[in-house]
C-alpha positions as a Markdown table, in Angstrom:
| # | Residue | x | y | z |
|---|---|---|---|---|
| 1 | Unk | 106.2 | 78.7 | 135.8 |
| 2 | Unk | 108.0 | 80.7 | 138.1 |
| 3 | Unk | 106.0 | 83.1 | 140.7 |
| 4 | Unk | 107.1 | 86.1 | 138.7 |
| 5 | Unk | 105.5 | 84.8 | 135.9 |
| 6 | Unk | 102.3 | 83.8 | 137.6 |
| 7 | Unk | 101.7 | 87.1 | 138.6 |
| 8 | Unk | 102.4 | 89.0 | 135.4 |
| 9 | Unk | 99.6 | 86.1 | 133.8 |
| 10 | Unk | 97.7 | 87.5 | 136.5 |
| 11 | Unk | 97.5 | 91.3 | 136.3 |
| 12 | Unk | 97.1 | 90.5 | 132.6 |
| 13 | Unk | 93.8 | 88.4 | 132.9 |
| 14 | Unk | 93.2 | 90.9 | 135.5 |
| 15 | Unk | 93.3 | 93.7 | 133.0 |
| 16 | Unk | 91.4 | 91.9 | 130.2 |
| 17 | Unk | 88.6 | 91.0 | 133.0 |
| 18 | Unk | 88.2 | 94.4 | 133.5 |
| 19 | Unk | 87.7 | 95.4 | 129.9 |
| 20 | Unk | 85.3 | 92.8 | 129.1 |
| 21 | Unk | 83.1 | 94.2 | 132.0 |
| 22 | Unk | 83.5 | 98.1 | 130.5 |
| 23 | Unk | 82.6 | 96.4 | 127.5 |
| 24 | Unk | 79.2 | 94.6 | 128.4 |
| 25 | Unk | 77.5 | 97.6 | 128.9 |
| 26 | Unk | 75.9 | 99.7 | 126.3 |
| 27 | Unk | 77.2 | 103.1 | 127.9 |
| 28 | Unk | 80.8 | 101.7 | 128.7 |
| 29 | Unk | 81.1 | 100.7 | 124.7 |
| 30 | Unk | 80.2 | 104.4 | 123.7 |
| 31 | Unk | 82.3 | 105.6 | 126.2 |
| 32 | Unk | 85.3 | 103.4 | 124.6 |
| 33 | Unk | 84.4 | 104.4 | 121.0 |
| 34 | Unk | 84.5 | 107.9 | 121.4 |
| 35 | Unk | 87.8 | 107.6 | 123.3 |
| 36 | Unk | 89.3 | 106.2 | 119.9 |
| 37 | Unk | 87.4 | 108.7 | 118.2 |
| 38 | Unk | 89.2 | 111.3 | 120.2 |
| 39 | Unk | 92.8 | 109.8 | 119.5 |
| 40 | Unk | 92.2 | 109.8 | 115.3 |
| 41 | Unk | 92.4 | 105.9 | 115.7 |
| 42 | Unk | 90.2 | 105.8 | 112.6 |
| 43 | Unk | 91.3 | 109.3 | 111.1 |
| 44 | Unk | 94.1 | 110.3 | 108.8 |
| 45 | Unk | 96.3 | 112.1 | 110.9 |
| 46 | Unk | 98.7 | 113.9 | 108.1 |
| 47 | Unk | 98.1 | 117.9 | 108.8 |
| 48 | Unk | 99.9 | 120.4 | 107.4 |
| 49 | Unk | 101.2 | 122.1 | 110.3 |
| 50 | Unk | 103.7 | 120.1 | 111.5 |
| 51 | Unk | 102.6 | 121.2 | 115.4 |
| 52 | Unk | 99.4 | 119.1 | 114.6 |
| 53 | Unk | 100.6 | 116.2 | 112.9 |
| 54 | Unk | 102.5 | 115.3 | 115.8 |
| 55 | Unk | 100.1 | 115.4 | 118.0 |
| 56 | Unk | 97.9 | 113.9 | 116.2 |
| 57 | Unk | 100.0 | 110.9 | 115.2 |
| 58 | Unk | 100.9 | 110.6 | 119.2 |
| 59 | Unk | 97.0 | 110.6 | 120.3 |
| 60 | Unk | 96.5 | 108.1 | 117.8 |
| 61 | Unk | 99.3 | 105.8 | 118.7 |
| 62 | Unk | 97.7 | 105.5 | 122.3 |
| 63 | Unk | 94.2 | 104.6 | 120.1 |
| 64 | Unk | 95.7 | 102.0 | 118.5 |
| 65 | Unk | 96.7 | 100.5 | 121.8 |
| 66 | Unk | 93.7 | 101.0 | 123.2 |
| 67 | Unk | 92.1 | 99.0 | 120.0 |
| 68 | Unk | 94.1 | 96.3 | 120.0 |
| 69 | Unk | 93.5 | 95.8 | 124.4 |
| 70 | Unk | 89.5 | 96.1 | 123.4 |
| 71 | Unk | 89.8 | 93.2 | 120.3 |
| 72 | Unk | 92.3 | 91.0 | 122.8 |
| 73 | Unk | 90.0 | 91.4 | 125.8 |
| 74 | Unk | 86.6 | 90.3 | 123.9 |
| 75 | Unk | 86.6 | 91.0 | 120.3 |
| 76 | Unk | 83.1 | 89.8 | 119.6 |
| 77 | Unk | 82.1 | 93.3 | 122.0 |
| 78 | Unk | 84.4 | 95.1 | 120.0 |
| 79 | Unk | 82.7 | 94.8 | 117.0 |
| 80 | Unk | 78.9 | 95.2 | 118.6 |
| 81 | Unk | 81.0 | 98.3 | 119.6 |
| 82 | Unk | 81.8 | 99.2 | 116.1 |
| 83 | Unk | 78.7 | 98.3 | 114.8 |
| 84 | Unk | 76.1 | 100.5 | 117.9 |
| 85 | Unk | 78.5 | 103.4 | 116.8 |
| 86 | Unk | 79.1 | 103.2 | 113.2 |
């Protein structure tokens, strides 16, 4: 594996390190829900006005990231996440 490589693997665990330590704590999982709450990551987004819709459907496309980073770093936290908030 070349050096390059080594330290993209790195930031990565880096990353995931991190989010499994927002996510161990009570507060930090709230905190995470209502961030995908706020991007419509379990809404509809369709609206009418076209102005919206847009916006809507970009705020959730950053949810949806931010999802899938929360399941990949530790999804058994993700779920008590979904579960404390549901």
């Amino acid at each position: 594996m070349s050096d390059d490589n080594k330290n993209i693997e790195q930031t990565r665990e880096l990353e995931l390190f991190t989010i499994r330590g927002i996510l161990k704590s009570e507060q930090g999982r709230q905190f995470l829900f209502r961030c995908l709450e706020n991007c419509y990551t379990f809404d509809n987004t369709y609206d009418a006005d076209h102005n919206k819709h847009i916006y809507k459907s970009g705020a959730r496309k950053h949810g949806l990231w931010l999802d899938a980073e929360l399941r990949e770093a530790d999804s058994d936290l993700y779920y008590l996440m979904l579960k404390e908030n549901r």
